[in-house]
C-alpha positions in Angstrom: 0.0 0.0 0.0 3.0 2.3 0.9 4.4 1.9 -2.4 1.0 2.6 -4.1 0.7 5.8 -2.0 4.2 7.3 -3.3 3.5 6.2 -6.8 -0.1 8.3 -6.5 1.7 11.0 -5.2 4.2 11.2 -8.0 1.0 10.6 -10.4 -0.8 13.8 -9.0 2.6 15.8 -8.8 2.8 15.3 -12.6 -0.8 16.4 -12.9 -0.3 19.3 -10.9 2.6 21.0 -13.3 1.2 19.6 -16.0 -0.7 22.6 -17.9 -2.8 19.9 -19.8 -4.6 18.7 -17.0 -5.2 22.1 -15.6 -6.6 23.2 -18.7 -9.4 20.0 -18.7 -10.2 21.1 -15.1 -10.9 24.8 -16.1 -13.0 23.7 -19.7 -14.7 20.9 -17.4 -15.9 23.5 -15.0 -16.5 26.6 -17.8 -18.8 24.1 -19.3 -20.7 23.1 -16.4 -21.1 26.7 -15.0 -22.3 27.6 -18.3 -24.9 24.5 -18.1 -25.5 25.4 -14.1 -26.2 29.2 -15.4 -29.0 27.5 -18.0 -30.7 25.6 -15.8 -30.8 28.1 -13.4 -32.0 30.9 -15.3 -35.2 28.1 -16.7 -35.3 27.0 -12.9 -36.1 31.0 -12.1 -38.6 31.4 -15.0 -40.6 28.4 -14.4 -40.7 29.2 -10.3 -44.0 30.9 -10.4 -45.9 27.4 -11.7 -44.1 25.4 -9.6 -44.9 27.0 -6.7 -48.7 26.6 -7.3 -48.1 22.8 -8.0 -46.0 21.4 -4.6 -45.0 17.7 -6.2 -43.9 19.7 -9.2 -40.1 19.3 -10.1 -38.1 21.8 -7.9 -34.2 23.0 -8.2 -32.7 19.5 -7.3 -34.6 18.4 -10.5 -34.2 20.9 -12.9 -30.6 22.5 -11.4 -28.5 19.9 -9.9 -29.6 16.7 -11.6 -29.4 18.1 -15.5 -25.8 19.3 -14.4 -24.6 16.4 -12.8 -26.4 14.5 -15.7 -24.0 16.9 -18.0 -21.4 16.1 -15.9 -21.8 11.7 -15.8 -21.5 12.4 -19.6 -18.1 14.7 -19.7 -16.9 11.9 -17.8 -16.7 9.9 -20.8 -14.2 11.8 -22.6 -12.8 13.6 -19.7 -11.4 10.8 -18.0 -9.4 9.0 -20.3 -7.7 12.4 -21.5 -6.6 12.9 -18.1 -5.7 8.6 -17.5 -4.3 8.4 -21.1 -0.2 9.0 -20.2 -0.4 7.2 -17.0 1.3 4.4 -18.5 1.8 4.9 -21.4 3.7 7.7 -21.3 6.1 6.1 -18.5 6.5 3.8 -21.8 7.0 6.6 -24.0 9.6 8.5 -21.6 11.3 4.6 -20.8 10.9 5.2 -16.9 8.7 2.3 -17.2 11.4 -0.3 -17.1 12.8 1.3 -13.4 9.5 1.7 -12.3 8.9 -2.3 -13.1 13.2 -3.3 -12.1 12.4 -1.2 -8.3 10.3 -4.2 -7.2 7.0 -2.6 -6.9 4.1 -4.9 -7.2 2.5 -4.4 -10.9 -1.0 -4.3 -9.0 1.0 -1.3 -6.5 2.1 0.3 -10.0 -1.7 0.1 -11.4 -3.9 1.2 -7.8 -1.3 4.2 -7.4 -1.7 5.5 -10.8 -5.6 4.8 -10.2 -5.7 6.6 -7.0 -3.5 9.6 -8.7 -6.1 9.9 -11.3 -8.9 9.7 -9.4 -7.8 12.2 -6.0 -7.5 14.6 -9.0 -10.8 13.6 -10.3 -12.8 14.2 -7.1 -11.2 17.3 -6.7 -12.9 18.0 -10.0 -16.1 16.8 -8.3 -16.3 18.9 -5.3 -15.6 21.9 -7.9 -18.9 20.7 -9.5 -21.0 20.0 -6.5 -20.0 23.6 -5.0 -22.4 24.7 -8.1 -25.9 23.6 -7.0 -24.6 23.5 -3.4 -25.0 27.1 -3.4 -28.2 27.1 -3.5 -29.4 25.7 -0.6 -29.4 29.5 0.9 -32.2 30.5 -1.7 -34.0 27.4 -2.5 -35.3 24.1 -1.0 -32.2 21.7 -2.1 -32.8 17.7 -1.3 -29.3 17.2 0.2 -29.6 13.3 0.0 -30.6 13.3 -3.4 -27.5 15.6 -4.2 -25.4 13.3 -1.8 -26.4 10.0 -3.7 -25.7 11.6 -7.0 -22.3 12.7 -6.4 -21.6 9.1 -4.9 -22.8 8.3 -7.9 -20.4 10.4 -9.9 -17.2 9.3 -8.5 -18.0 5.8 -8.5 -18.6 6.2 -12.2 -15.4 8.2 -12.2 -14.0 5.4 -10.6 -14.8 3.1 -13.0 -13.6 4.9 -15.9 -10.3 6.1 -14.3 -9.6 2.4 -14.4 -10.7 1.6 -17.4 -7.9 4.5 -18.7 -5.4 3.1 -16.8 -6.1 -0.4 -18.2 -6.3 1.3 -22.1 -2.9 3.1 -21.0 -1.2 -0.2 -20.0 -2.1 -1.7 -23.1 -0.3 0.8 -25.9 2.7 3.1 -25.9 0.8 5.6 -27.7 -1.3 8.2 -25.2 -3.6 9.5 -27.9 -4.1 5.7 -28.8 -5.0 5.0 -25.4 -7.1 7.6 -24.7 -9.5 7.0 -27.9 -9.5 3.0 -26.9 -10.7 4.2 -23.3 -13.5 6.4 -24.9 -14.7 3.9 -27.3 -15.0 1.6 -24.4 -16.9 4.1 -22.2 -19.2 4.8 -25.1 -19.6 1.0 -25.6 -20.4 0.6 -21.6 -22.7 3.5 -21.8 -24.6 2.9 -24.9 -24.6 -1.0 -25.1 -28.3 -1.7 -23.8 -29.6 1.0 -26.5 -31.6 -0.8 -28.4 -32.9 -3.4 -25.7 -33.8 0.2 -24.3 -35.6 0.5 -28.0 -37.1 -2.8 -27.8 -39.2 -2.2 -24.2 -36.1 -3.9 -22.5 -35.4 -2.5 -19.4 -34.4 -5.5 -16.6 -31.9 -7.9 -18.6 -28.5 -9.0 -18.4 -27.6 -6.5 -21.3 -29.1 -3.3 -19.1 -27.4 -4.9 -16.2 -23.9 -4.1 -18.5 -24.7 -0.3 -19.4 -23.4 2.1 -17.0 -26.7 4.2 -17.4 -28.7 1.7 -15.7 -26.5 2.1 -12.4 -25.9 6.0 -12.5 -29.7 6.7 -13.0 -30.5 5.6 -9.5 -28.1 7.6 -7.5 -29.6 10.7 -9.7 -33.1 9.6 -8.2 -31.5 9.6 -4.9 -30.8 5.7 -4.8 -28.5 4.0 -3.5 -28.3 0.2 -3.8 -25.8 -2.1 -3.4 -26.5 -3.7 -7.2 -25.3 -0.1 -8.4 -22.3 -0.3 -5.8 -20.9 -3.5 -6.7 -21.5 -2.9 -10.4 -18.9 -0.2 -10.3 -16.2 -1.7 -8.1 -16.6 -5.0 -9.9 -16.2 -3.8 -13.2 -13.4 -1.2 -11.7 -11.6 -4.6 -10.4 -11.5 -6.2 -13.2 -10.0 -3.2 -15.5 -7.0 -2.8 -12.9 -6.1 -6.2 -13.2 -6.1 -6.3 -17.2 -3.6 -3.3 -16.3 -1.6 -5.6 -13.7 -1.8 -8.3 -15.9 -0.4 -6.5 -19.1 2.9 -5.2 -16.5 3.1 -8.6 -15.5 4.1 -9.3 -19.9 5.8 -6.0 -20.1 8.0 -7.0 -17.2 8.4 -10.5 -18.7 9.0 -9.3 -22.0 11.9 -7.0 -20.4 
């Protein structure tokens, strides 16, 4: 765990003076204020009906949820643009081969470039939840609700930080990796599509989409199905990572 720690803090130092990722964070959040400034302004114009009508939608509804909605779906290309070189460009720069010949574990090599990617990923988060959060001095805000959706959102974060890191451990190319790692995310996210199409709602192929488990939280819902979908899936892309360091190292 030690050695997973120091390699995660080496990962977010990089991020840190690396203008690329600072310049994700800021278009992330431009793009999300500007979506949080929409929804608020047709939040304001359509408070006089929903007053008169008290199980009408309120701000969680049509302010928080349609941002962090905006936000599950930035996710999708945002991650693996920020996961894309954690690998893959140790290959590139041939540190790789004295990260692997120090002794660290490959799965030590894999969590701490997970956890590196994701601390900087939930500092994106709480950047986003600070939006709608300021409301809650003007307007009724369900807190739970807004709770279970930004568990929600780093779960799915989560999830896709690994599935970057696995796309990064798999080419020497970072641009290469980071379009593999999208078209997976689009393929998780779009897979039960046309089930969806077809009146299909409850099958094993809906079960596989990652829509069907970040809906809930966004509904305030929090089950363990949802959960264990995420940390499952998560699992399994870290050690495709581990396992393709355990060739590299082989193959050195």
């Amino acid at each position: 765990m030690s050695a997973s720690l120091v390699i995660a803090r080496h990962e977010v130092r990089r991020l840190i003076v690396q203008p690329w990722s600072w310049g994700l964070m800021a278009a992330a959040v431009a793009l999300l204020a500007y979506q949080f400034l929409i929804a608020l302004d047709r939040f304001l114009q359509l408070a006089p009906k929903l007053a008169a009508a008290p199980d009408g939608a309120g701000a969680t509804d049509i302010v928080a949820a349609s941002m962090f909605s905006a936000y599950a779906n930035l996710l999708l290309f945002l991650v693996p643009l920020l996961s894309m070189r954690t690998i893959a460009g140790e290959r590139r720069q041939h540190s790789l081969t004295l990260l692997l010949a120090a002794g660290v574990g490959n799965g030590a090599i894999v969590f701490g470039k997970w956890l590196g990617v994701m601390a900087w990923l939930v500092l994106l988060t709480a950047l986003v939840a600070l939006m709608p959060l300021s409301l809650v001095a003007g307007t009724a805000l369900d807190l739970g609700r807004v709770g279970a959706a930004l568990l929600g959102l780093v779960l799915q974060a989560g999830l896709l930080a690994a599935i970057g890191v696995m796309a990064s451990a798999w080419t020497a190319q970072p641009a290469l990796a980071a379009a593999v790692a999208i078209a997976i995310n689009l393929f998780l996210t779009l897979v039960d599509a046309g089930a969806r199409l077809q009146g299909v709602s409850n099958g094993a192929i809906n079960w596989l989409a990652v829509t069907s488990h970040i809906e809930p939280p966004f509904r305030g819902i929090v089950a363990s199905v949802d959960i264990a979908y995420f940390v499952i899936l998560g699992a399994v892309a870290l050690a495709l990572a581990a396992n393709r360091l355990d060739a590299l190292r082989s193959a050195d």
